[in-house]
N, C-alpha and C positions, 0 to 999 in steps of 0.2 A: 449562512441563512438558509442556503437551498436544502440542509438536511433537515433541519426544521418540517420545510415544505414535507420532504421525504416522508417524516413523521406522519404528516399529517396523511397524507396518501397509505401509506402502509395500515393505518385506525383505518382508514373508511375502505380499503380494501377487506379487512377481517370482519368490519361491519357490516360488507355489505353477504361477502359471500356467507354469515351466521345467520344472515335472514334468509337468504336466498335458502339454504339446507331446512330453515324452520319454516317458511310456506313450500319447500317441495314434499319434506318428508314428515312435516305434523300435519295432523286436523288443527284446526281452530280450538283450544279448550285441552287438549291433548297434554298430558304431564308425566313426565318422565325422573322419574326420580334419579340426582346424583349423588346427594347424600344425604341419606334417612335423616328426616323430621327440620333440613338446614337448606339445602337446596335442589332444586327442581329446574327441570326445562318445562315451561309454559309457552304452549302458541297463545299470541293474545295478540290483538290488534286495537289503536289507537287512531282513533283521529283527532285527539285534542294536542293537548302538551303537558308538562308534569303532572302526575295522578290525576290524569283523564279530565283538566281544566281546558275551558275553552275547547269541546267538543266541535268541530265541524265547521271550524273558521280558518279555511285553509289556504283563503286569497290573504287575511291578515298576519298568517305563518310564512306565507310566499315574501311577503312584503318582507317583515321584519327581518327574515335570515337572510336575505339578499342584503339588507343596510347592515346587520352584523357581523357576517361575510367581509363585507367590504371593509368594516372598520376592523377589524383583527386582522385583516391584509396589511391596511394602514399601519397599525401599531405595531405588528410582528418588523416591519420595512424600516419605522421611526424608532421605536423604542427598545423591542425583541432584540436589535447589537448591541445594548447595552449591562443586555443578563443573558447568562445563559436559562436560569430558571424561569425568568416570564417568557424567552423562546418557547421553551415546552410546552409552559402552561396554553400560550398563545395558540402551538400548535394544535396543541390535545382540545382547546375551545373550539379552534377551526375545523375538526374533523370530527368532532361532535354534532356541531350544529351543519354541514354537509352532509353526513353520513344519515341523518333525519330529514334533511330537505331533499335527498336523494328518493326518500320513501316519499314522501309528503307530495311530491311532483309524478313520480311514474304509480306509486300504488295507489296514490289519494289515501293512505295511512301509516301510520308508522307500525312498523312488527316487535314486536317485545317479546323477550322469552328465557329472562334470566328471572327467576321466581325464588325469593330466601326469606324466611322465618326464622324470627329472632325469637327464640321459645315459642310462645304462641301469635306473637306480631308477624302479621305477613306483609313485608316490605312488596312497595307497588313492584309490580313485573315491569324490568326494563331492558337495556341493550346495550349493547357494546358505545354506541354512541351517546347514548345516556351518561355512560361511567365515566367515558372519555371528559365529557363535558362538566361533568361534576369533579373529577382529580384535577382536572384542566383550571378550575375555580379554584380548588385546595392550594393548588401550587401556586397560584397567581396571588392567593390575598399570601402566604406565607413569601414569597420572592418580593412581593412591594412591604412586608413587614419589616424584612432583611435587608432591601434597600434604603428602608429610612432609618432605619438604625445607624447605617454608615453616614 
């Protein structure tokens, strides 16, 4: 179980120091092209939660990740020895939604700066803790699909 944890520490280490490089060495707005017309570094900052919902309710963000925190402890403790693939998933949630309360507490916002355009859709600007949190969900609904099948 402890590499799990490992996991999860190793995401919010890469999470944090990607912010940390994009409020030291971008402007705010600032976009860097990494692959013409698909993706970009954008400095962009957030104080809501997914595409800019719930703007500036960050005692109701405190709250919530601290009881989700706890419950993905719980289940990674009770459930997570039972698969290896909701381990992951567990983990990749857990350091999704820390690697975001880590912002949400020292900066009062989240830093965003992964910027992709699907032809001309320009997918919200997010973060390593973001992606984490969303494969984190991929794995989990596919791991409890796989376990009810057995």
């Amino acid at each position: 179980m402890f590499r799990f944890y490992g996991l999860s520490l190793l995401i919010i280490a890469i999470d944090q120091i990607s912010k940390w490089l994009v409020t030291k060495y971008m402007e705010i707005g600032e976009r860097i092209p990494v692959i013409d017309s698909f993706l970009l570094l954008t400095s962009h900052r957030n104080q809501g939660a997914a595409w800019g919902i719930l703007q500036g309710q960050m005692l109701f963000f405190y709250i919530i990740t601290v009881l989700i925190v706890g419950f993905l402890i719980y289940y990674m403790q009770t459930q997570g020895k039972n698969s290896r693939w909701s381990a992951v998933a567990l983990a990749l949630l857990l350091a999704g939604a820390i690697g975001n309360f880590i912002d949400r507490l020292f900066r009062k916002e989240v830093v965003d700066f992964v910027d992709v355009y699907i032809g001309s859709y320009n997918y919200p600007i997010f973060n390593v803790a973001d992606a984490s949190l969303t494969i984190g969900v991929i794995l989990f609904l596919i791991a409890t699909f796989i376990e009810d099948k057995r």
